[in-house]
DODO-700583 format. One record per residue (C-alpha): residue number from 1; x, y, z. Coordinates in pm, 1 decimal. Example, Ala and Ser with C-alpha at 12.3 -4.5 7.8 and 13.67 -1.06 7.14 Angstrom:
2
<guse><pos>1</pos><east>1230.0</east><north>-450.0</north><up>780.0</up></guse>
<guse><pos>2</pos><east>1367.0</east><north>-106.0</north><up>714.0</up></guse>
//
This chain:
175
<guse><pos>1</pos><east>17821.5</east><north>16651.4</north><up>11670.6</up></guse>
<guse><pos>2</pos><east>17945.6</east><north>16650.4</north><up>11273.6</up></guse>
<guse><pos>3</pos><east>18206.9</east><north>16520.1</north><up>11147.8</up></guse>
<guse><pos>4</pos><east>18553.7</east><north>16701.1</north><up>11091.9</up></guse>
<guse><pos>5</pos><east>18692.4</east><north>16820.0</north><up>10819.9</up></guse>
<guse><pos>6</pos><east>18946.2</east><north>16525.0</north><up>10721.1</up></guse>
<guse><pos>7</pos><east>19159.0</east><north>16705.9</north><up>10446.7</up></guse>
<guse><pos>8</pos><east>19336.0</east><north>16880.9</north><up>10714.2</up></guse>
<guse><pos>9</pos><east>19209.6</east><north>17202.3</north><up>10727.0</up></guse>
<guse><pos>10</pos><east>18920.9</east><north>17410.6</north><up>10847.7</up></guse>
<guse><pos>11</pos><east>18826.4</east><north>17775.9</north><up>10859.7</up></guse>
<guse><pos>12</pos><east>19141.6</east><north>17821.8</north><up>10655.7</up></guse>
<guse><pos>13</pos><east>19403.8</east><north>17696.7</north><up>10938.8</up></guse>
<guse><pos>14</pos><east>19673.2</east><north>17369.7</north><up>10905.1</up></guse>
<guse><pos>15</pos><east>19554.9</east><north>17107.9</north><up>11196.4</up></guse>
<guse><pos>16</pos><east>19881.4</east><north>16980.8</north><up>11272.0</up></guse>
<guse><pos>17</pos><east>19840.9</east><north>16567.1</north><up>11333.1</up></guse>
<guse><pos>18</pos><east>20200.2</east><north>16534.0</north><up>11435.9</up></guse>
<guse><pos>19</pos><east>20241.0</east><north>16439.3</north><up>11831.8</up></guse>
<guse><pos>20</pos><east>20384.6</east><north>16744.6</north><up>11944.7</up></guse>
<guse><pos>21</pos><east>20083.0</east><north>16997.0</north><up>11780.2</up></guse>
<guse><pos>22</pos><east>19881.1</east><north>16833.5</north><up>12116.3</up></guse>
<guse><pos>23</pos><east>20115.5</east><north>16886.8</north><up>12354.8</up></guse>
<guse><pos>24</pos><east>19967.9</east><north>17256.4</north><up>12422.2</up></guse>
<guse><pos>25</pos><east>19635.6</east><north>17102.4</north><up>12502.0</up></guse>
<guse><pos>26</pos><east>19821.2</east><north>16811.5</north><up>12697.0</up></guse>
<guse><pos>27</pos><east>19997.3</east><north>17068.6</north><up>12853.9</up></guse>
<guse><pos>28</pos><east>19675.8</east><north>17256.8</north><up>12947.6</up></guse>
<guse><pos>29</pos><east>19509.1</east><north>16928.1</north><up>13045.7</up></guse>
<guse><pos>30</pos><east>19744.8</east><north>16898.0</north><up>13300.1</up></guse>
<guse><pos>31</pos><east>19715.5</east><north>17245.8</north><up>13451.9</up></guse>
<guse><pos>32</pos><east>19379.7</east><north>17155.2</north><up>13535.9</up></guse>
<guse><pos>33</pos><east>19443.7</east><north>16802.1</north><up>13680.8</up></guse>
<guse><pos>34</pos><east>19721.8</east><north>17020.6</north><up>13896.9</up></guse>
<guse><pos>35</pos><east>19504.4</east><north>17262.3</north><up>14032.3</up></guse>
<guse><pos>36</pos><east>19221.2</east><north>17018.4</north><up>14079.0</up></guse>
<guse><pos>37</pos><east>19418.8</east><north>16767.3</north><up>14288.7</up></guse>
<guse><pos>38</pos><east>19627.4</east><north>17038.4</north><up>14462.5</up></guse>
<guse><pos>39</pos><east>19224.9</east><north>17213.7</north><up>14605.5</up></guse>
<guse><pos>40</pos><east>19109.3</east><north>16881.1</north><up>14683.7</up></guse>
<guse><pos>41</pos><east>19418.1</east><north>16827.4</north><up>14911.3</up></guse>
<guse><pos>42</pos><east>19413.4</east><north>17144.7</north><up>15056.5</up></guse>
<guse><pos>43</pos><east>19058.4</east><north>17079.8</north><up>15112.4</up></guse>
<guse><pos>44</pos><east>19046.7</east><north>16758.2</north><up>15306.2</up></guse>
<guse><pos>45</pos><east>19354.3</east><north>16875.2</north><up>15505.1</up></guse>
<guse><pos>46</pos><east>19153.9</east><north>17181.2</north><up>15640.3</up></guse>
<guse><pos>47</pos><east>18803.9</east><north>17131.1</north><up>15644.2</up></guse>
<guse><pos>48</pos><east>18601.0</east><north>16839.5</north><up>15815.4</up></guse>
<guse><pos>49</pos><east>18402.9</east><north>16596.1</north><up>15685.3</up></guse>
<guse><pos>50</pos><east>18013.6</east><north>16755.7</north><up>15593.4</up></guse>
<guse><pos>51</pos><east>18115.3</east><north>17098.1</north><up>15780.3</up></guse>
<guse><pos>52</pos><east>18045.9</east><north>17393.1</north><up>15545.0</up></guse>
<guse><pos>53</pos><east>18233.0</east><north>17728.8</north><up>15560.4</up></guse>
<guse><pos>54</pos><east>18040.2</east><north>17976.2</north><up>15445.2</up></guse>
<guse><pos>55</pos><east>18145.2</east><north>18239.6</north><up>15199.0</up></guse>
<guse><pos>56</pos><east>17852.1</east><north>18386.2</north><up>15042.8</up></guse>
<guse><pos>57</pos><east>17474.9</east><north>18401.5</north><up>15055.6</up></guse>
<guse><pos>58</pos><east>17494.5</east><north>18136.5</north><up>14788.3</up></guse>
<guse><pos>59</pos><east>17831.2</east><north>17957.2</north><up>14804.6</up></guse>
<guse><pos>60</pos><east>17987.8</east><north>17741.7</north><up>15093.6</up></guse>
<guse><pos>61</pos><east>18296.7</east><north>17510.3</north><up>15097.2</up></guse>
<guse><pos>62</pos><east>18181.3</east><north>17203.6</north><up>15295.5</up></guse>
<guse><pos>63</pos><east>18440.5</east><north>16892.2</north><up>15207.2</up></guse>
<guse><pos>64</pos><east>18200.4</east><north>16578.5</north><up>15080.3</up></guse>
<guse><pos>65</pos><east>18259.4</east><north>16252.2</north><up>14861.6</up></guse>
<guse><pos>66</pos><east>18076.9</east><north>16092.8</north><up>14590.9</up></guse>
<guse><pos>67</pos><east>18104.9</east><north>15764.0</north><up>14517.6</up></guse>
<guse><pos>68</pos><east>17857.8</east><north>15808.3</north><up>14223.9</up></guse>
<guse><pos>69</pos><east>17881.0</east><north>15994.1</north><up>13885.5</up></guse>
<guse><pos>70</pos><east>17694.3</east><north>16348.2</north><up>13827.3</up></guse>
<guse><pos>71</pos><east>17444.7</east><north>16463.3</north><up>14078.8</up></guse>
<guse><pos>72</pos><east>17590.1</east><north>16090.6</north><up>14300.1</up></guse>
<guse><pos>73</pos><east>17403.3</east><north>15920.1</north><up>14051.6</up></guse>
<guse><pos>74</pos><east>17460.1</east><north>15503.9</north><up>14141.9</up></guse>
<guse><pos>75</pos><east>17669.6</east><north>15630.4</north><up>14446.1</up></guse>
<guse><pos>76</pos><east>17491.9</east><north>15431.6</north><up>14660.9</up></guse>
<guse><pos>77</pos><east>17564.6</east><north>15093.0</north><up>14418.1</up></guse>
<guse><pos>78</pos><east>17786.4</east><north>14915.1</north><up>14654.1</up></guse>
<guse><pos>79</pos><east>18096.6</east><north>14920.6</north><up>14483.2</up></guse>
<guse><pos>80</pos><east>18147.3</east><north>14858.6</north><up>14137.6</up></guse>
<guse><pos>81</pos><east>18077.7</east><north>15201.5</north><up>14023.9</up></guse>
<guse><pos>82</pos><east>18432.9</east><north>15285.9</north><up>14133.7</up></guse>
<guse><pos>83</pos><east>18608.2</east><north>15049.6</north><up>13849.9</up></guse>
<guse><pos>84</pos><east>18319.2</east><north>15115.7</north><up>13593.5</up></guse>
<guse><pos>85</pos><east>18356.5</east><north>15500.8</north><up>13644.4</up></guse>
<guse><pos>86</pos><east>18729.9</east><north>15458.4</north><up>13647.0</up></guse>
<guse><pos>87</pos><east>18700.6</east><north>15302.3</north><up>13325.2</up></guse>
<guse><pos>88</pos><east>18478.4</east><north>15579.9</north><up>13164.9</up></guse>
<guse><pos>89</pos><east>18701.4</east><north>15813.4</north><up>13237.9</up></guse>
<guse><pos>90</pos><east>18950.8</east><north>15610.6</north><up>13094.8</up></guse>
<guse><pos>91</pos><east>18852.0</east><north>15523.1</north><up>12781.7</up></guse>
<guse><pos>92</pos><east>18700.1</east><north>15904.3</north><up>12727.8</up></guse>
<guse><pos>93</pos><east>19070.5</east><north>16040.4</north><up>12791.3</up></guse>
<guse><pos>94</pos><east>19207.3</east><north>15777.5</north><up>12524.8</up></guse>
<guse><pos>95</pos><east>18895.3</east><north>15942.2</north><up>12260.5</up></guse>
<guse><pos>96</pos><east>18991.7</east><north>16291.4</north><up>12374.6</up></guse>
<guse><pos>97</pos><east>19386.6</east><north>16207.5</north><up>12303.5</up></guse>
<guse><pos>98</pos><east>19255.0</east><north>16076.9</north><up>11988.5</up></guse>
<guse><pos>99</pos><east>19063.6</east><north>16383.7</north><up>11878.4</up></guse>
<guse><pos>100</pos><east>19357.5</east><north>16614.0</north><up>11975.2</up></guse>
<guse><pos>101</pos><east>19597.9</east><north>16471.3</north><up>11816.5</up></guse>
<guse><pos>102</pos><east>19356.3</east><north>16462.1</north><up>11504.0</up></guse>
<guse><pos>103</pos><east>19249.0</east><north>16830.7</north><up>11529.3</up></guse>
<guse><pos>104</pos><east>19560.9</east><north>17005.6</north><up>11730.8</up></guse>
<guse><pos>105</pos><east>19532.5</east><north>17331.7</north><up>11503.6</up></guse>
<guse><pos>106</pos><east>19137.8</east><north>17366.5</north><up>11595.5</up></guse>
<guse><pos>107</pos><east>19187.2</east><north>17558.8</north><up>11906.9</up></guse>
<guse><pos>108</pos><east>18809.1</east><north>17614.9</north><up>12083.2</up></guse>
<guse><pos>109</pos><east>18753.0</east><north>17237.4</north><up>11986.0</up></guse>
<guse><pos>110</pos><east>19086.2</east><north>17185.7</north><up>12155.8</up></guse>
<guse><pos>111</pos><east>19058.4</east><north>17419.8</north><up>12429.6</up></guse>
<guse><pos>112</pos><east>18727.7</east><north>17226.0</north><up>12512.9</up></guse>
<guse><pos>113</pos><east>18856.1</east><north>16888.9</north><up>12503.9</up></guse>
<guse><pos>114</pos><east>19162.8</east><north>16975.8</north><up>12706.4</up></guse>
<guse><pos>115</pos><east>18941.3</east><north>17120.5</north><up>12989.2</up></guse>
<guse><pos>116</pos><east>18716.1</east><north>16807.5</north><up>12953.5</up></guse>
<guse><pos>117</pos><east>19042.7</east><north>16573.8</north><up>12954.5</up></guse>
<guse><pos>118</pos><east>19160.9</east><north>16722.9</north><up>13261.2</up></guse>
<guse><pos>119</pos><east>18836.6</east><north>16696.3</north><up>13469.6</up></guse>
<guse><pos>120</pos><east>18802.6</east><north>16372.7</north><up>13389.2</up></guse>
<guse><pos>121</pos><east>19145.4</east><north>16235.6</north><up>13474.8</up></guse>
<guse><pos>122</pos><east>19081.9</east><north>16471.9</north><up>13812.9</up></guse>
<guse><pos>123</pos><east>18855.3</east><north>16257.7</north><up>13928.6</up></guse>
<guse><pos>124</pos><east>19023.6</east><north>15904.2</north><up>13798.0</up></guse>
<guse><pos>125</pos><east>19274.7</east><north>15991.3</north><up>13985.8</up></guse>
<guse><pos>126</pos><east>19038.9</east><north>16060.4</north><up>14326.6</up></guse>
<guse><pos>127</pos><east>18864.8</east><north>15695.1</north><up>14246.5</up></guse>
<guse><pos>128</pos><east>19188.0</east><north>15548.8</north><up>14198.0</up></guse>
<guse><pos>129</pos><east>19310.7</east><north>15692.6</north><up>14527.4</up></guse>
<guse><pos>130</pos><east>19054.9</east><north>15718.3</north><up>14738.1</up></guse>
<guse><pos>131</pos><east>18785.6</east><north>15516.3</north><up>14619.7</up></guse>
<guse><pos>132</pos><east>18537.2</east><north>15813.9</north><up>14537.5</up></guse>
<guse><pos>133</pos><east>18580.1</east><north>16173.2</north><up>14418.7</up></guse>
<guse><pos>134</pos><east>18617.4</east><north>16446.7</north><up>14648.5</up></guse>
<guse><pos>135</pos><east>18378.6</east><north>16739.1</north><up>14609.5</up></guse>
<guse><pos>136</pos><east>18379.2</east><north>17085.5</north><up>14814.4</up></guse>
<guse><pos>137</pos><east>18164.7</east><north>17365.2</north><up>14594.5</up></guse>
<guse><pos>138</pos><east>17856.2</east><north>17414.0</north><up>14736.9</up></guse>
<guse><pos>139</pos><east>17586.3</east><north>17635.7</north><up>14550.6</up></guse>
<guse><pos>140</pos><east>17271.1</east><north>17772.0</north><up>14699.8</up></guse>
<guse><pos>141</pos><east>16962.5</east><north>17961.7</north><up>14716.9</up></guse>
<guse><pos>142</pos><east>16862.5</east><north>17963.9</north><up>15080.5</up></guse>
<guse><pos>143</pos><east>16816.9</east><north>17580.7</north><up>15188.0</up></guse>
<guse><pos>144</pos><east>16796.8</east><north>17467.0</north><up>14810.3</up></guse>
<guse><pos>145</pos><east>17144.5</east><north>17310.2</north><up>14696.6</up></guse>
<guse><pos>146</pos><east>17282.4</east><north>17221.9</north><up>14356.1</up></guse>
<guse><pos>147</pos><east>17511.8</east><north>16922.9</north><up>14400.3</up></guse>
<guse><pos>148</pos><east>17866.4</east><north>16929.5</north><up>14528.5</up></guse>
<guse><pos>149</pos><east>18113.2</east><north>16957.0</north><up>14318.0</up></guse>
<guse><pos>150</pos><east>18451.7</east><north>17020.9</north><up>14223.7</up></guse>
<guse><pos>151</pos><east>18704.4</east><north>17211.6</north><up>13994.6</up></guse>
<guse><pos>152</pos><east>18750.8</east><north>16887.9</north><up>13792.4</up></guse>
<guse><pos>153</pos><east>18362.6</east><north>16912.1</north><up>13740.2</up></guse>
<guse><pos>154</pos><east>18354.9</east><north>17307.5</north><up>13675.2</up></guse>
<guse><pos>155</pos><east>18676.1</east><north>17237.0</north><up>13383.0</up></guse>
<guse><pos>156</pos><east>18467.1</east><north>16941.7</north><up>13209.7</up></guse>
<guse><pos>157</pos><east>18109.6</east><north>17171.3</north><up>13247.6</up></guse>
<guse><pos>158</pos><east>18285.7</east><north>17481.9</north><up>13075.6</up></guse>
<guse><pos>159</pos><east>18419.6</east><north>17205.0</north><up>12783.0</up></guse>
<guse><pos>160</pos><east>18133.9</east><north>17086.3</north><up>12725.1</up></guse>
<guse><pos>161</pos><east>17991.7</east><north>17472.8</north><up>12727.5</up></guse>
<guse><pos>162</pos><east>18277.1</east><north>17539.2</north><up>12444.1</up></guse>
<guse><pos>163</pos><east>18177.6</east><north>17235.6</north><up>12254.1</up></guse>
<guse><pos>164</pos><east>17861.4</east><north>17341.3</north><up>12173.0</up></guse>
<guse><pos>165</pos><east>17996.9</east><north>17717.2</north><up>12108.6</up></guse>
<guse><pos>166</pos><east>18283.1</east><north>17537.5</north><up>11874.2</up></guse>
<guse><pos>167</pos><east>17998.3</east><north>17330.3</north><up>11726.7</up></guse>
<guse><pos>168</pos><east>17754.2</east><north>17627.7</north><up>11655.1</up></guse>
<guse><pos>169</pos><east>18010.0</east><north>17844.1</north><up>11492.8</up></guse>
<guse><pos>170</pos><east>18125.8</east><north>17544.3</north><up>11286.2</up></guse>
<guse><pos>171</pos><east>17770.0</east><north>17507.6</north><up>11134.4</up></guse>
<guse><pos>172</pos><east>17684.7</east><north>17854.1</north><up>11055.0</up></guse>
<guse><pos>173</pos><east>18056.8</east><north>17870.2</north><up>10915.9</up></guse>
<guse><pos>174</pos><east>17886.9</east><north>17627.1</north><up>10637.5</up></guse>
<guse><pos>175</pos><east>17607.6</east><north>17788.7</north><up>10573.6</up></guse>
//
């Protein structure tokens, strides 16, 4: 991705780089953390382990953990994937704060971020607490699956889907 305008503004609008010009995409952050943790409780207190509950033709609930990253990659690693995942996710929220704070007035760049701040703390917090992240969206065509996942997943896939929007108006804005 480029570089940032570092003067302070872009496409004509003040970034703020006080605190408090982040604390909307904080704030938004931790709507999705919220409603990620509050599903995945809901989840594991009324479904069974593996059991799916069919809602569609192409969509089931069925409560599962990963103990992996993306698609359970290294979830079968014996352990210390937890801590080195934990730490990702760690040191990616610290970037994201950074970039924030840096670029509160940019809001799709912000927007983006926040969603991808808030998925990834959603599932720190499920390694930190239960050793592995709890998944329960299940997407399929007949017997052939896409991986679990969860809303944590869905806020950071959808962030990432702005970035590149945010990133592609950006460059034909400097044409």
């Amino acid at each position: 991705m480029a570089t940032r305008a570092i003067s302070g503004k872009q496409g004509g609008k003040q970034n703020s780089s006080a605190g408090h010009g982040m604390l909307p995409w904080l704030g938004l952050a931790l709507v999705v953390i919220l409603i990620d943790q509050l599903s995945k409780v809901a989840v594991m207190r009324t479904f069974e382990y593996g059991r799916p509950h069919w809602i569609t033709s192409f969509f089931n609930l069925v409560l599962v953990y990963n103990q992996g990253a993306a698609f359970s990659f290294l979830a079968a690693a014996g352990g210390w994937q937890r801590w080195v995942f934990t730490a990702l996710g760690l040191i990616a929220a610290a970037v994201i704060c950074y970039l924030l704070k840096r670029h509160a007035g940019q809001r799709l760049f912000c927007t983006a971020l926040a969603l991808i701040l808030g998925g990834a703390l959603g599932n720190v917090i499920d390694r930190a607490l239960y050793g592995r992240v709890v998944d329960f969206l299940d997407v399929h065509a007949g017997q052939l699956h896409w991986p679990v996942f969860n809303l944590a997943d869905s806020a950071i896939t959808v962030g990432a889907v702005l970035l590149v929007i945010d990133e592609l108006r950006r460059v034909r804005g400097a044409r």
